[in-house]
C-alpha positions in Angstrom: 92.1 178.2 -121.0 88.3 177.1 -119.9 89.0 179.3 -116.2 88.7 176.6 -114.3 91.7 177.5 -112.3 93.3 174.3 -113.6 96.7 174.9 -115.7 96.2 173.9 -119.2 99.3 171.1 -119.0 97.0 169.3 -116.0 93.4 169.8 -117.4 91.8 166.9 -119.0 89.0 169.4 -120.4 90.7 172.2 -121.8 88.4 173.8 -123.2 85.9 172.9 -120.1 83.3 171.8 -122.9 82.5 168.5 -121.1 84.8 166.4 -123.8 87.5 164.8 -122.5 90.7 166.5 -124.6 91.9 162.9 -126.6 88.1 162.9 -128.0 87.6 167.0 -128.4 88.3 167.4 -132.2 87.8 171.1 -130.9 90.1 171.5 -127.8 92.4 174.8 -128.1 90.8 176.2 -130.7 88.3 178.6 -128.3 89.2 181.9 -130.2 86.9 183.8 -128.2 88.8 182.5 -125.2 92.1 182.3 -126.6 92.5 184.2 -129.8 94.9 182.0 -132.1 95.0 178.9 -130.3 95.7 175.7 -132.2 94.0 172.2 -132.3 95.6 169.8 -130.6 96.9 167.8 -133.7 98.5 170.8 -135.3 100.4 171.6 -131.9 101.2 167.8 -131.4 99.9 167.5 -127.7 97.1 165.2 -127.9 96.5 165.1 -124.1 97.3 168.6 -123.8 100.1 168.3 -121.0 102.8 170.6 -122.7 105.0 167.0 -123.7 105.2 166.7 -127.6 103.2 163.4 -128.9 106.9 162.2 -129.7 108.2 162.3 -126.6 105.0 161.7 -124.6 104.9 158.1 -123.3 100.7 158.3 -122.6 99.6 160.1 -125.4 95.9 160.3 -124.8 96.8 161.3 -120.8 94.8 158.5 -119.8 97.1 157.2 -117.0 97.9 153.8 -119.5 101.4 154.2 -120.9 101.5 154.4 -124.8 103.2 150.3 -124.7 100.2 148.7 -123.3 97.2 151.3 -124.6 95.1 149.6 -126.7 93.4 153.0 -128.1 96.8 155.1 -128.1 95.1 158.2 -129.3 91.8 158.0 -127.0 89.3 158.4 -129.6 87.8 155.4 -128.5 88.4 152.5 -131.4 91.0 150.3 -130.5 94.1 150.4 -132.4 93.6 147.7 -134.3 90.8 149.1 -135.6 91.9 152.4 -136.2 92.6 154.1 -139.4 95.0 156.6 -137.5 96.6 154.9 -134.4 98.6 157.8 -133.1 95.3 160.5 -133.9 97.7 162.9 -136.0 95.3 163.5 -138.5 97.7 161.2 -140.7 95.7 158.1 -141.7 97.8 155.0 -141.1 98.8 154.0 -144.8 100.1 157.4 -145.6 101.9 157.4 -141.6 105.4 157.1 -141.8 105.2 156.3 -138.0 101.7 154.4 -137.0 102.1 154.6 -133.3 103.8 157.9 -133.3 106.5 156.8 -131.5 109.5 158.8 -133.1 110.4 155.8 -134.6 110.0 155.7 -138.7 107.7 152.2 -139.6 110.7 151.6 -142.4 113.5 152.2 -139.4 111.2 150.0 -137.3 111.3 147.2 -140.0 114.9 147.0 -141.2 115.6 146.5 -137.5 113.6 143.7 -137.2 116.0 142.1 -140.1 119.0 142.6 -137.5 117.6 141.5 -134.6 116.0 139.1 -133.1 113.9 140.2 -130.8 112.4 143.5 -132.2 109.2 145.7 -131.9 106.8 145.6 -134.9 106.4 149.0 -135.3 103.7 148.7 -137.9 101.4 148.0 -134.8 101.4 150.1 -131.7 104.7 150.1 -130.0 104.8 147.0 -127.8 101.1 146.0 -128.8 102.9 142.5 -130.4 106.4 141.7 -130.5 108.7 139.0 -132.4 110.7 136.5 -131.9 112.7 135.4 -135.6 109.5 136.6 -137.5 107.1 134.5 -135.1 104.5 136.4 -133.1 105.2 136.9 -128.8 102.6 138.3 -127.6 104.5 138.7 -123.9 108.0 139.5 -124.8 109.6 137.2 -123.1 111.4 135.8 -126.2 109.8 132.7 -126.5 107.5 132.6 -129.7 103.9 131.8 -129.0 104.2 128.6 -130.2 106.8 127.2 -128.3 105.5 129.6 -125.3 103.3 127.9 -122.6 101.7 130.7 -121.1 101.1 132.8 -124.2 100.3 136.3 -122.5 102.7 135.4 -119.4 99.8 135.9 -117.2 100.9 132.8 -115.0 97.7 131.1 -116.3 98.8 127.9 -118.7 97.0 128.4 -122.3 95.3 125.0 -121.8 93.8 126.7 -118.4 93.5 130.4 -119.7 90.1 131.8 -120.8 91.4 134.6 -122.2 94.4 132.9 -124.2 96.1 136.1 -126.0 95.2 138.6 -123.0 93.3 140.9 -124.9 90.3 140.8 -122.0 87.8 139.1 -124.3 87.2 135.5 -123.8 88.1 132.6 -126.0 85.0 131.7 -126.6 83.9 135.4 -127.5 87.1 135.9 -129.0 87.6 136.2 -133.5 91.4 135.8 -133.1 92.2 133.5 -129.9 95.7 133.6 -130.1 96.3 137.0 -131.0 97.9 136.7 -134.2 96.0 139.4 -135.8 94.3 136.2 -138.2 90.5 135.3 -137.4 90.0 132.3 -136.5 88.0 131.3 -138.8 90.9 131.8 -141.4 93.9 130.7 -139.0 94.9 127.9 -140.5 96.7 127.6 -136.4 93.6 128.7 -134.3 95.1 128.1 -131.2 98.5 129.5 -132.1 100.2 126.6 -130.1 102.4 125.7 -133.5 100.4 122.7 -134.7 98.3 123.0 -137.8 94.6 122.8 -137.2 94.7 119.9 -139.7 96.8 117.9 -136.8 96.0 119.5 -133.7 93.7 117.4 -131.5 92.5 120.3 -130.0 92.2 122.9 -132.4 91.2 125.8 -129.9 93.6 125.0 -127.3 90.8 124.8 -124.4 91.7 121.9 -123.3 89.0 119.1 -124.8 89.5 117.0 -127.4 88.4 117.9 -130.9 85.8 114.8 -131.2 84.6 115.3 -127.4 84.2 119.3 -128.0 80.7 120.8 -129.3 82.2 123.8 -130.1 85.5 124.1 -130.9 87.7 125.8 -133.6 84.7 126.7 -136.0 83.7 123.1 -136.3 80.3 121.8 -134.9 79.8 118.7 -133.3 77.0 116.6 -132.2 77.2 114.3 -129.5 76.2 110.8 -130.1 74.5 108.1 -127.7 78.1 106.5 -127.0 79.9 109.8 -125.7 81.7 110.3 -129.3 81.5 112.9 -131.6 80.9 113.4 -135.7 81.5 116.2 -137.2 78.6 117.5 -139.1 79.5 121.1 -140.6 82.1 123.4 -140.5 81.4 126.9 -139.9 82.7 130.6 -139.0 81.2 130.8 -135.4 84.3 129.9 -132.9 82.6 130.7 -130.4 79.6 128.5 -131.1 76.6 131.4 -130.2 
């Protein structure tokens, strides 16, 4: 299309403006080069590879498969974020399939009544799976708050800085255990199963509630003899 003696179905730049094609609101509709040509959401190849969106298991062509993409469609906001995971032109609440995954979001959920390990399909394909209604981030079928290793990267929560796997780090992190709940209204910050109310160590790194300055959205200040009052509660989990 932009004569760059690439084929269309391989060229990440379609149109050869310089915008990669998941971010070019304008990609295939060069009329001058290509009189008639359609924009990428009405022809339903968001990468421009010549797979359908449906059937295309890396929808932005961006080498991460559609299951473990958190920006699905490219466009650069995460997909938690977005107001149109799947980049159909189709905001979200009027979607009847989110992730554009061929799967209906009602087909999705009357699933999840059979089974017990099923996809939420409200979220991005494999972004956050169940296990009998409770959140498992790794799919292993343990729910997180039985589950040890949360994200299953080998690293036990207690010793993981980055809890949920999400690539931000607890202690930069508004939902630590991934639950889609900030923490500063997760009545389980840590997501280990214990109410915040009981846990000892509300944000599961490890140090005691009364020994941690910083922990859960509570502030502490430490006293002569090593312990520690609590003095204010606040929204700042990550105490900066």
């Amino acid at each position: 299309m932009d004569g760059d003696g690439i084929p269309n179905t391989s060229d990440k730049d379609i149109d050869g403006d310089g915008i990669p094609n998941p971010r070019d609101d304008d990609a295939y509709e060069q009329a001058d080069v290509q009189p008639g040509a359609r924009s990428k959401r009405s022809i339903g190849d968001l990468d421009g590879d010549g797979i359908p969106d449906d059937e295309d298991e890396d929808r932005d062509g961006d080498g991460i498969p559609n299951h473990k993409d958190e920006d699905i469609d490219g466009d650069g906001i995460p997909n938690h974020q977005d107001e149109d995971i799947d980049g159909d032109g189709v905001p979200n609440h009027e979607d009847s399939d989110d992730d554009g995954d061929g799967k209906p979001d009602d087909e999705a959920k009357t699933e999840d009544e059979t089974k017990t390990v099923e996809e939420d399909d409200t979220k991005p394909e494999d972004e956050l799976l169940w296990v009998s209604g409770e959140p498992d981030i790794d799919g292993d079928g343990i729910p997180n708050t039985q589950d040890p290793d949360m994200d299953g990267d080998g690293i036990p929560d207690c010793l993981d800085d980055d809890r949920d796997g999400d690539g931000i780090p607890n202690h930069k992190d508004d939902d630590i255990d991934g639950d889609g709940i900030p923490n500063h209204k997760d009545d389980d910050i840590d997501g280990d199963g214990i109410p915040n109310h009981r846990d000892v160590d509300r944000d599961g790194d490890g140090i005691a509630n009364e020994h941690d300055e910083h922990e859960g959205g509570y502030v502490h200040e430490k006293k002569a003899d090593k312990t520690a009052t609590r003095i204010s509660r606040d929204h700042d989990i990550d105490g900066d």
